[in-house]
C-alpha positions in Angstrom: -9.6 8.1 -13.4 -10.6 4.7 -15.3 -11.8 2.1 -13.1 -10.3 -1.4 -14.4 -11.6 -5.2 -14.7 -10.0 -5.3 -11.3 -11.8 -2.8 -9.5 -8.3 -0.8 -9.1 -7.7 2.9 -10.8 -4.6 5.2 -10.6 -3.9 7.6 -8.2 -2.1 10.6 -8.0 0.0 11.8 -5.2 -0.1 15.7 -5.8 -3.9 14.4 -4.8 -3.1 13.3 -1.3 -3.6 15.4 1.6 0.0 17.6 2.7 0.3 16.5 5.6 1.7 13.1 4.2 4.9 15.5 3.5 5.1 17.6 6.6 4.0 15.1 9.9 4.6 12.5 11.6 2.6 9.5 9.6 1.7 6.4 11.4 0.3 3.6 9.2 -1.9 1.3 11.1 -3.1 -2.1 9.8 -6.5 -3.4 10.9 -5.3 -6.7 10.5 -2.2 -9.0 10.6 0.6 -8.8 7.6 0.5 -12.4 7.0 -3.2 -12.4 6.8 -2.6 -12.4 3.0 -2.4 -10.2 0.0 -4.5 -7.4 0.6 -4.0 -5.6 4.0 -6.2 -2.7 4.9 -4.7 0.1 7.3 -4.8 3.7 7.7 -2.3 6.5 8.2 -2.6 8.8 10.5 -0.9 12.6 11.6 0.5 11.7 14.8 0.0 15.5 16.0 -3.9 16.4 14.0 -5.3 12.8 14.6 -6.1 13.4 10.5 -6.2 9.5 9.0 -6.5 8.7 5.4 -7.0 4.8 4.3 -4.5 3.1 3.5 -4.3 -0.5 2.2 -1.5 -2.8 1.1 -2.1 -4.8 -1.8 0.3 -7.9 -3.1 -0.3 -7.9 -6.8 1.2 -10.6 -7.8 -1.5 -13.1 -6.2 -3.2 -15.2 -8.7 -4.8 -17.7 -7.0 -7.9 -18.2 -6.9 -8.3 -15.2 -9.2 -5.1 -12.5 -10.1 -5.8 -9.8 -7.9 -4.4 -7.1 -10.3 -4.3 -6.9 -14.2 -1.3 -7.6 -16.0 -1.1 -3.6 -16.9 -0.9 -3.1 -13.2 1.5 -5.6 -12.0 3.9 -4.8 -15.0 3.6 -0.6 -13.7 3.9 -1.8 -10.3 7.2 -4.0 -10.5 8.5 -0.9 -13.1 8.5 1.6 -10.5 9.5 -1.1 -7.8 12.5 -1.4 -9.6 12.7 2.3 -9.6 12.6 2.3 -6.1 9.0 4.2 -6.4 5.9 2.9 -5.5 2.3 2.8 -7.8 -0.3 4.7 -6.1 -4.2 2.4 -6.8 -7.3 3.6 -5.0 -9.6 0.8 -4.8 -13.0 1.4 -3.8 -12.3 5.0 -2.5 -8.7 3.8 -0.3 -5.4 4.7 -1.6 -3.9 0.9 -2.1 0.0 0.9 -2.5 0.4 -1.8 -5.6 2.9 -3.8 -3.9 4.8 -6.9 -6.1 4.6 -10.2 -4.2 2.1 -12.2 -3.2 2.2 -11.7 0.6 4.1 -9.2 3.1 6.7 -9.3 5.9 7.6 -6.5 8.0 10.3 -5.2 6.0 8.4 -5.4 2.6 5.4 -3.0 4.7 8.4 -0.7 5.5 10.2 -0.3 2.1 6.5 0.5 0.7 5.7 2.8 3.1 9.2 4.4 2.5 8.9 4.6 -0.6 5.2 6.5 -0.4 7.0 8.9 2.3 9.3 10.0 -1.0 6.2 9.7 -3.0 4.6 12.9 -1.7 7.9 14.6 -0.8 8.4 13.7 3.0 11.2 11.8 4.4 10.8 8.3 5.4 12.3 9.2 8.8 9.0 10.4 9.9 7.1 7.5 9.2 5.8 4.6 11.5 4.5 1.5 11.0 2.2 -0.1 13.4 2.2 -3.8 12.9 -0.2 -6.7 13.5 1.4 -10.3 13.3 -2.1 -11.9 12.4 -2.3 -15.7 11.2 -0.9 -17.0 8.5 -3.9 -17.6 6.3 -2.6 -18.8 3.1 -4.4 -22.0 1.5 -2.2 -24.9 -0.1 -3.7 -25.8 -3.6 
């Protein structure tokens, strides 16, 4: 694992827990979607109570600072367009590399779909728990 200028590293999904595949997933945020580009969260087994953290990030914000290299954003939008998702971990929390520079509910649901195919489970058995939140995006 190499740990990049922007604090982000790859992550494998063969190296996330099996239960991703098998259960019912809920992914929780801690705060609201439109709070900006990075949104932490968790998923949890419905049935176990197991949780694993889960963040969102928006790689494409650049402003104050980019947010991801340009080696990540290019791997993210490839398998984007792949209809695949690129797995980060970011100080110890899986981060789903997401290209944008904010989220809306459907963009949180086509990334989580996309990890549910990631480690082999069906995006059927996935939930998403969302928080509204503020708006919190600065003008220039």
């Amino acid at each position: 694992m190499t740990l990049t200028r922007d604090g982000l590293s790859d992550f494998d999904a063969f190296d996330l827990p099996d239960w991703l595949g098998i259960a019912e997933v809920t992914w929780t945020p801690e705060s609201g979607v439109r709070s900006g580009h990075h949104v932490a969260g968790h998923l949890g087994d419905d049935a176990s109570g197991e949780q694993l953290p889960c963040d969102l990030l928006a790689i494409d914000e650049a402003y104050p600072a980019p947010v991801a290299s340009d080696d990540v954003r290019k791997r993210a939008h490839q398998a984007w367009r792949h209809d695949q998702i690129l797995l980060q971990e970011h100080g110890e929390r899986l981060t789903l590399a997401v290209p944008g520079t904010s989220f809306t509910a459907d963009l949180v649901l086509d990334a989580l779909s996309r990890l549910a195919k990631a480690v082999g489970g069906s995006p059927e058995r996935y939930t998403a728990r969302l928080r509204i939140g503020a708006e919190t995006r600065r003008t220039p």
